[in-house]
LODO-324903 format. One line per field, with one value per residue: z, x, y of N, C-alpha, C in turn; chain. Coordinates in Angstrom, 3 decimals, padded with zeros to 6 digits. Atoms other than C-alpha are relative to their C-alpha. Layout:
BEGIN
nz Z_...
nx X_...
ny Y_...
caz Z_...
cax X_...
cay Y_...
cz Z_...
cx X_...
cy Y_...
kolro A_...
This chain:
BEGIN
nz 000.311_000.545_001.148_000.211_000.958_000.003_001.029_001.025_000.378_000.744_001.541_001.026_000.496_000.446_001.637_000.687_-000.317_001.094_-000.856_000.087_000.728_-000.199_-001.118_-001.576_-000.456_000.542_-000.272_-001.577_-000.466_-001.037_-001.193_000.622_-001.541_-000.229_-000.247_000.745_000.524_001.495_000.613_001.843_000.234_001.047_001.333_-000.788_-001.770_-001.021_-001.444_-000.591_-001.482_-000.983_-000.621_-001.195_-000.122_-001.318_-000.049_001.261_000.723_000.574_001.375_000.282_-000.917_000.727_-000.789_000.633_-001.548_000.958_000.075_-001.449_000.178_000.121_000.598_-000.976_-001.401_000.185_-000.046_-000.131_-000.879_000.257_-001.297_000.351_-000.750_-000.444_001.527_000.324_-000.190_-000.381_000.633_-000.364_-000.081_-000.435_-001.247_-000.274_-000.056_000.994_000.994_000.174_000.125_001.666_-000.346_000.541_000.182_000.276_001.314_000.276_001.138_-000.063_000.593_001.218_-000.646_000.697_000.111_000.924_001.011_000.133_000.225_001.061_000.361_000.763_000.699_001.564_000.918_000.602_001.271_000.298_-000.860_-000.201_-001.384_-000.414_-000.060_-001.465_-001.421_000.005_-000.855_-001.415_-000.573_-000.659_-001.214_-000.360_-000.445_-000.672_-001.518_-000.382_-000.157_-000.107_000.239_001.179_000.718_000.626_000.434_000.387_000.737_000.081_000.721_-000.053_001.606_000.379_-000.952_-001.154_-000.736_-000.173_-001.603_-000.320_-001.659_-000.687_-001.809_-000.851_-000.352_-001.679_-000.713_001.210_000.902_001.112_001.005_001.722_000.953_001.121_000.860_000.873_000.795_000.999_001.125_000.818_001.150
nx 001.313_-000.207_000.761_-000.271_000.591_-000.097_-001.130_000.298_000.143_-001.293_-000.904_000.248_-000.913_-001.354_000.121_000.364_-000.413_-001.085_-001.045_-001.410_000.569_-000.407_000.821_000.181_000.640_000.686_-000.791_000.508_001.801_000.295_001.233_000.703_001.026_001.643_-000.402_-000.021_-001.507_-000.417_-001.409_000.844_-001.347_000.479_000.693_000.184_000.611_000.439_000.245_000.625_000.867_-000.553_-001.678_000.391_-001.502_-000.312_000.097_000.935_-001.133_000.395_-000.334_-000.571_-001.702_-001.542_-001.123_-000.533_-000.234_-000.601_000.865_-000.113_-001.023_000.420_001.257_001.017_000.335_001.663_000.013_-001.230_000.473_-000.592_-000.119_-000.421_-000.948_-001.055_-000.294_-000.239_001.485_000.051_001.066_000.321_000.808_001.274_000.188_-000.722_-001.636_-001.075_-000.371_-001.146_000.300_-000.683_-000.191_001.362_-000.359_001.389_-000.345_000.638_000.532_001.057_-000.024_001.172_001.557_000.844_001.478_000.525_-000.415_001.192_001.268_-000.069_000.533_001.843_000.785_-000.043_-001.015_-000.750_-000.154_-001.324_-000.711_-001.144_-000.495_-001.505_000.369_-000.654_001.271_001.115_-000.715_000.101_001.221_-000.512_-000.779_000.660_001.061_-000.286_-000.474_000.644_000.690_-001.168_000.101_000.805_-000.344_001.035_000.026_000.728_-000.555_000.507_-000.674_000.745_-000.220_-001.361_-001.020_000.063_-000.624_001.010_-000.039_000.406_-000.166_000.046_-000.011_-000.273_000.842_-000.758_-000.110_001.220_-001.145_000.451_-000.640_000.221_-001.181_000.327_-000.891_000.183_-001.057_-001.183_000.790_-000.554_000.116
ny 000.513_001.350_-000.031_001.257_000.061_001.160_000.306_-000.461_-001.366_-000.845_-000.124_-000.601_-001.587_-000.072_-000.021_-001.104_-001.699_-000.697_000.785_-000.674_-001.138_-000.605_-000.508_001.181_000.596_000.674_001.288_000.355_-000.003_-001.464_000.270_-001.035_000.326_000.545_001.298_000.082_000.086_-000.485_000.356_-000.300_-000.437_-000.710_000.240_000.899_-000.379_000.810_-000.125_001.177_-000.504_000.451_-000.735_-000.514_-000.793_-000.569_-001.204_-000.687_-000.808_-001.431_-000.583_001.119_000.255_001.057_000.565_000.902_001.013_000.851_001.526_000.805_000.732_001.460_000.116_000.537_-001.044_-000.047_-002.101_-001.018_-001.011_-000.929_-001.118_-001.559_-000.763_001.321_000.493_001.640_000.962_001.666_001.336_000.609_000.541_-000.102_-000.163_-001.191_000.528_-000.665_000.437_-000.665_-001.739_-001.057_-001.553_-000.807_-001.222_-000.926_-000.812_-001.290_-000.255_000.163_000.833_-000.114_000.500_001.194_-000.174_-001.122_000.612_001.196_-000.341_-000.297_001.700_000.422_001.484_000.347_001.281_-000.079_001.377_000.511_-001.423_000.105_-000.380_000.355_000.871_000.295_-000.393_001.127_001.277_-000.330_-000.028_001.226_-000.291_-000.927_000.539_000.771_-000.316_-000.053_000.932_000.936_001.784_-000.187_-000.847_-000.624_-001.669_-000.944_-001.224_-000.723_-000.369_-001.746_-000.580_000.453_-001.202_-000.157_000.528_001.531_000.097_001.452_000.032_001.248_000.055_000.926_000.809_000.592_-001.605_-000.272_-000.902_-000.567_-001.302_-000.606_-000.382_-001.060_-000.353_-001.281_000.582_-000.434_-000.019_001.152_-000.455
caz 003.070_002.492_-000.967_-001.674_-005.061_-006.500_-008.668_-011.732_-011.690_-011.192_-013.665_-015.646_-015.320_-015.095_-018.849_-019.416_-018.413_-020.907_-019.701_-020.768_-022.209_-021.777_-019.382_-015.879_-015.196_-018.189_-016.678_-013.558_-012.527_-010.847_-007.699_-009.011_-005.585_-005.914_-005.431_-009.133_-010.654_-014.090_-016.768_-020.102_-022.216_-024.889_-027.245_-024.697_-020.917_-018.525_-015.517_-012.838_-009.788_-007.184_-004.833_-000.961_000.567_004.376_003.630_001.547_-001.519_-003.087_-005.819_-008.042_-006.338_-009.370_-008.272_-010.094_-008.772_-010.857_-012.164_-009.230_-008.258_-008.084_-009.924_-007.001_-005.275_-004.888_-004.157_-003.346_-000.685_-001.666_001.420_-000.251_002.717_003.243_-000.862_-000.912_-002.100_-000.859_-002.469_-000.728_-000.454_-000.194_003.309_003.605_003.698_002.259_-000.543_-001.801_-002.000_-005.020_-004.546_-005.347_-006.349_-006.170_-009.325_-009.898_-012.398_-013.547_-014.671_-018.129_-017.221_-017.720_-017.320_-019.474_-021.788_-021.505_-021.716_-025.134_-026.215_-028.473_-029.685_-033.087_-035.343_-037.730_-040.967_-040.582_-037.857_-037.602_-034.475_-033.384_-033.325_-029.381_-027.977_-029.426_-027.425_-024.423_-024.118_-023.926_-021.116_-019.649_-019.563_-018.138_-015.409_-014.680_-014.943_-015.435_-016.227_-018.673_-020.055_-021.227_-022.440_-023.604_-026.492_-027.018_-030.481_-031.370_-035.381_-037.364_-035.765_-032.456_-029.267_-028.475_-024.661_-023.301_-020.042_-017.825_-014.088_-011.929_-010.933_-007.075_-006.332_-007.484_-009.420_-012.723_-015.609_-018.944_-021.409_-024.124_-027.295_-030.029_-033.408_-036.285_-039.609_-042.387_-045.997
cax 010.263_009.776_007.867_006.654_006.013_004.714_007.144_005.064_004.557_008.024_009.684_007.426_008.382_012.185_011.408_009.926_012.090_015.353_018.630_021.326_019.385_020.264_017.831_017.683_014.732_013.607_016.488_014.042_010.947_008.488_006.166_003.358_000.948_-001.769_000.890_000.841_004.412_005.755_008.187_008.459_011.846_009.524_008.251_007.236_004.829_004.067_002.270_001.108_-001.307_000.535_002.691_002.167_004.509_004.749_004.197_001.873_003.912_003.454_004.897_006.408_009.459_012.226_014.321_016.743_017.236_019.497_018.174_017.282_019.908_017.460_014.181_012.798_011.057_007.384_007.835_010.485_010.569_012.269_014.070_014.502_016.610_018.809_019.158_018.784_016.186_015.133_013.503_011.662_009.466_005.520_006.141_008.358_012.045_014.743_015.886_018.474_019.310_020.579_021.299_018.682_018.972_016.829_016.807_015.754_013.831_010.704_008.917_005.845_002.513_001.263_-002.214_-002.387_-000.662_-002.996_-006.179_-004.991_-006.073_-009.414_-010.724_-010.110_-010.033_-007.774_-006.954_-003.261_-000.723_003.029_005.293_008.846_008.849_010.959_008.051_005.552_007.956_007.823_004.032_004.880_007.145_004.556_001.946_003.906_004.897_001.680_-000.073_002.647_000.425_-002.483_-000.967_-003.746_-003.774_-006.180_-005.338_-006.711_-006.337_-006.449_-005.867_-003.165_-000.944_-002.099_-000.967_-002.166_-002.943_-002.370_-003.805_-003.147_-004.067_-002.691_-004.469_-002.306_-003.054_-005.199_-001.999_-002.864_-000.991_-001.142_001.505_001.638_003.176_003.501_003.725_006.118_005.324_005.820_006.263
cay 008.504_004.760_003.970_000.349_-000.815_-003.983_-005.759_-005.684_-002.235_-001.255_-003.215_-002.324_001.570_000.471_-000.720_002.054_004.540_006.324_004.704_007.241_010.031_013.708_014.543_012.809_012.870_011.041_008.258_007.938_006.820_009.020_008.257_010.655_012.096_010.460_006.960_006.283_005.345_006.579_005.144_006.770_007.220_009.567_007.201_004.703_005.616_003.356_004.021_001.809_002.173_000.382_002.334_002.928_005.555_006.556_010.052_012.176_013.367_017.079_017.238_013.649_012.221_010.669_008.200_006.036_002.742_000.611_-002.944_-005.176_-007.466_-010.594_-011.541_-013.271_-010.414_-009.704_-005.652_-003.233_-000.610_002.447_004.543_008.116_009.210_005.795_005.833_002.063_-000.038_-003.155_-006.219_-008.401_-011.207_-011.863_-012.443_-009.226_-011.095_-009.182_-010.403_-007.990_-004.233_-001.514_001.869_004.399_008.035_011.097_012.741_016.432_017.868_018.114_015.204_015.134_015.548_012.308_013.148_015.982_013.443_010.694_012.666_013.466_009.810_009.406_005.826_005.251_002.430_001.958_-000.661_-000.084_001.111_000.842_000.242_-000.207_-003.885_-003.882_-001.880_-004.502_-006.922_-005.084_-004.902_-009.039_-008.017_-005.902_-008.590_-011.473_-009.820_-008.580_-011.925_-014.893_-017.916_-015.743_-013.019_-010.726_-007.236_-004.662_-002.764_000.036_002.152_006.335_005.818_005.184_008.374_008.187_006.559_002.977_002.030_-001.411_-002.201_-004.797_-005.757_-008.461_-011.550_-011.922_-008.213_-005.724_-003.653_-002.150_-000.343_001.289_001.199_003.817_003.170_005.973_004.693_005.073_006.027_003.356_004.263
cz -000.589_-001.062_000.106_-001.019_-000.412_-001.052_-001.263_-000.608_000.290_-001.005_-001.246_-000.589_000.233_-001.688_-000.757_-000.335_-001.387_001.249_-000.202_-000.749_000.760_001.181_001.095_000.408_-000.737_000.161_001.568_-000.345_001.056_000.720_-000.293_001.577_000.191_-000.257_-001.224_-000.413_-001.623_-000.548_-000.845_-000.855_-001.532_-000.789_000.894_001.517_000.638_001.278_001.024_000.794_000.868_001.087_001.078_000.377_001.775_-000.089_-001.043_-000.984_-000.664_-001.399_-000.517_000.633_-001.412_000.242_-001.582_000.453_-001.554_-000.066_001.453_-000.559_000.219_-000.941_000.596_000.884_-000.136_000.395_000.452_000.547_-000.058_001.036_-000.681_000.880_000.255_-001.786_-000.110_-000.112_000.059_-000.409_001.101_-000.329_000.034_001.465_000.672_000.253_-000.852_-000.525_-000.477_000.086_-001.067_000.926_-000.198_000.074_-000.389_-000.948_-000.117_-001.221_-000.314_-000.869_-001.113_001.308_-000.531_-000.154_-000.787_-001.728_-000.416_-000.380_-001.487_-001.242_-000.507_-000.343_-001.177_-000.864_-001.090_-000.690_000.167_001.182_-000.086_001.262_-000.037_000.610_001.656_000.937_-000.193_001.140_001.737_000.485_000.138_001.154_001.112_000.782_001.173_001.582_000.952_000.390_-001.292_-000.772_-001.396_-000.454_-000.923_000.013_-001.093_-000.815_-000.432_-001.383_-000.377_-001.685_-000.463_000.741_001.244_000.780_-000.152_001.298_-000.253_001.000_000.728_001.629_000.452_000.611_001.745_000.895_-000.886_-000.688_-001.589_-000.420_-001.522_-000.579_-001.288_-000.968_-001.466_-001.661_-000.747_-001.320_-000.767_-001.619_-001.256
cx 000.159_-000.980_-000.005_-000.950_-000.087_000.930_000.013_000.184_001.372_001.083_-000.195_000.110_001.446_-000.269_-000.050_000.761_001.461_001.233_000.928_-000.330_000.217_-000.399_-000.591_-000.736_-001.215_000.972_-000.612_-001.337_-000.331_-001.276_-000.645_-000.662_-000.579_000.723_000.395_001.699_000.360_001.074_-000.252_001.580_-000.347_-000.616_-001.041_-000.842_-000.332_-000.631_-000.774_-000.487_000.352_000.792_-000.961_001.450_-000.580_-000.634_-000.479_000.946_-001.006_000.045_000.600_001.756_000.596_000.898_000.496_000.533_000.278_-000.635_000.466_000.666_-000.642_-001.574_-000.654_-000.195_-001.983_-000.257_001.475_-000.332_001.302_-000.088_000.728_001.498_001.159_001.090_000.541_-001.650_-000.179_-000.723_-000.090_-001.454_-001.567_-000.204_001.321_001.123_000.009_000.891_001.281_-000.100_000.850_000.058_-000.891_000.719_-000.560_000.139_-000.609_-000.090_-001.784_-000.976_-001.004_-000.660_-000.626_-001.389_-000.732_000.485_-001.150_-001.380_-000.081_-000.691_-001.557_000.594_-000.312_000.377_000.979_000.543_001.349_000.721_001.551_000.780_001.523_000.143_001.105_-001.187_-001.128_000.133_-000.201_-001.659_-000.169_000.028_-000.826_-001.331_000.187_000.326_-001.607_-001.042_000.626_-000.908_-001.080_000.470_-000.777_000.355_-001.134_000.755_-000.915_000.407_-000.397_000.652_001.479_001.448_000.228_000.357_-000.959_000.269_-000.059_000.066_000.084_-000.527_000.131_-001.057_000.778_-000.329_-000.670_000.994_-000.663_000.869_-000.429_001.454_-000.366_001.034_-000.287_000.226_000.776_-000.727_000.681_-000.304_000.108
cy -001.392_-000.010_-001.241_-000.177_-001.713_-000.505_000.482_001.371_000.481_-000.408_000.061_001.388_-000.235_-000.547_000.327_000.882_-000.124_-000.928_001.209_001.185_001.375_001.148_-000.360_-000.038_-001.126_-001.828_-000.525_-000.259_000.686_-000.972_001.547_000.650_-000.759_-001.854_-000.841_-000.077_-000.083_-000.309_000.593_000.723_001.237_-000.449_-001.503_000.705_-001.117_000.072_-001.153_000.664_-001.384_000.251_000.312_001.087_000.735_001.323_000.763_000.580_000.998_-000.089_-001.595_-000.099_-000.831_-000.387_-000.933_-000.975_-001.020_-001.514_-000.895_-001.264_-001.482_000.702_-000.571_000.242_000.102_001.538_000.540_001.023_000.847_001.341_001.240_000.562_-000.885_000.274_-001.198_-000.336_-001.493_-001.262_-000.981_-001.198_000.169_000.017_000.842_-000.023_000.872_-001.080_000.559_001.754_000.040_001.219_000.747_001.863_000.848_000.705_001.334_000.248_-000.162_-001.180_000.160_000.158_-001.005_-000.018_000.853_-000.958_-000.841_-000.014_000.274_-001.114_-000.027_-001.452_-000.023_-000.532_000.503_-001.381_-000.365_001.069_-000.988_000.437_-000.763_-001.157_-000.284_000.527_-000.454_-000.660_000.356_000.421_-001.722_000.097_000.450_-001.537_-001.330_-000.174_000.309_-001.274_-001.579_-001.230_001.014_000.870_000.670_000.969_000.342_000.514_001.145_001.210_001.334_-000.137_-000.595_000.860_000.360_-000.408_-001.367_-000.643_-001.197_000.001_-001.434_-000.297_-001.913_-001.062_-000.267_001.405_000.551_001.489_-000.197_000.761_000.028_-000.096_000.393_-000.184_000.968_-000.519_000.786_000.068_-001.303_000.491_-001.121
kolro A_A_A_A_A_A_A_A_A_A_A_A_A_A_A_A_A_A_A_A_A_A_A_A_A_A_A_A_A_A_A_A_A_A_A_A_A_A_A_A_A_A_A_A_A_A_A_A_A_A_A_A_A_A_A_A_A_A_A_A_A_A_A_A_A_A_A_A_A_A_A_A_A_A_A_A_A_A_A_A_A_A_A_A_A_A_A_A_A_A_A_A_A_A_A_A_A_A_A_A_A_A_A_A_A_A_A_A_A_A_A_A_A_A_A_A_A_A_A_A_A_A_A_A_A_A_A_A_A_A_A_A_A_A_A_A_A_A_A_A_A_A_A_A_A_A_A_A_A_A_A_A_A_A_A_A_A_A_A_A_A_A_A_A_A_A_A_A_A_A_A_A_A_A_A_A_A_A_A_A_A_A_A
């Protein structure tokens, strides 16, 4: 099955995702059904709505597809059955390939996660000052020259959504960070 994702949105779930953690499929990103792509190393989610794929998926596919070997790609088309993925251009040159690797296991429910989310201010919240940095990361990629984000806040304890969408394409994600307490 070929998968093709837009840049933004997948290096924004490779960012997302656990690198060396004890459970492989939290070292993958997931192509959800409904085309949707998932990063999330536990304290961190990411999902994007960008992903086409050849073939209707059932159930989430987790792949692991080591950091791309250039930064001057405009999507990536991920062959499940080849286990290579390919970066390419806006006008669909290949650029380079990586390896890719199907991971088993079962992945969160992000949606049962996400729905969990109320709207609620808050005077004071505390966060793990790298996954501030990486909602930066998050935005630049998504939109390079303005760099905007939504924040969105559920209290001092709760999660806090930041959304972004693309000005070259109409790609969209959330990133979920969890905070930390502060004493």
């Amino acid at each position: 099955m070929n998968i093709k994702i837009t840049k933004a949105v997948f290096e924004s779930a490779q960012m997302s995702r656990a690198r060396n953690d004890v459970r492989p499929y939290l070292n993958a990103i997931a192509i959800l059904p409904d085309l949707r792509v998932a990063g999330t190393n536990g304290h961190v989610l990411f999902v994007g709505e960008k992903a086409y794929c050849s073939n209707p998926i059932k159930s989430p596919v987790l792949i692991d597809v080591q950091k791309s070997p250039t930064q001057r790609y405009h999507h990536v088309v991920i062959n499940t059955k080849t286990g290579l993925a390919t970066f390419r251009t806006d006008k669909n040159e290949n650029m380079a390939v990586s390896l890719v690797k199907v991971v088993d296991g079962k992945y969160p429910d992000v949606d049962k996660f996400l729905s969990q989310f109320k709207s609620q201010s808050t005077s004071e919240i505390g966060f793990y000052s790298g996954y501030l940095s990486m909602i930066g990361k998050v935005s630049k990629l998504f939109n390079p020259k303005w760099r905007s984000v939504k924040v969105l806040l559920s209290g001092n304890a709760g999660m806090t959504i930041s959304e972004f969408s693309s000005i070259d394409d109409d790609s969209k994600g959330k990133l979920v960070v969890m905070p930390m307490r502060i004493d």
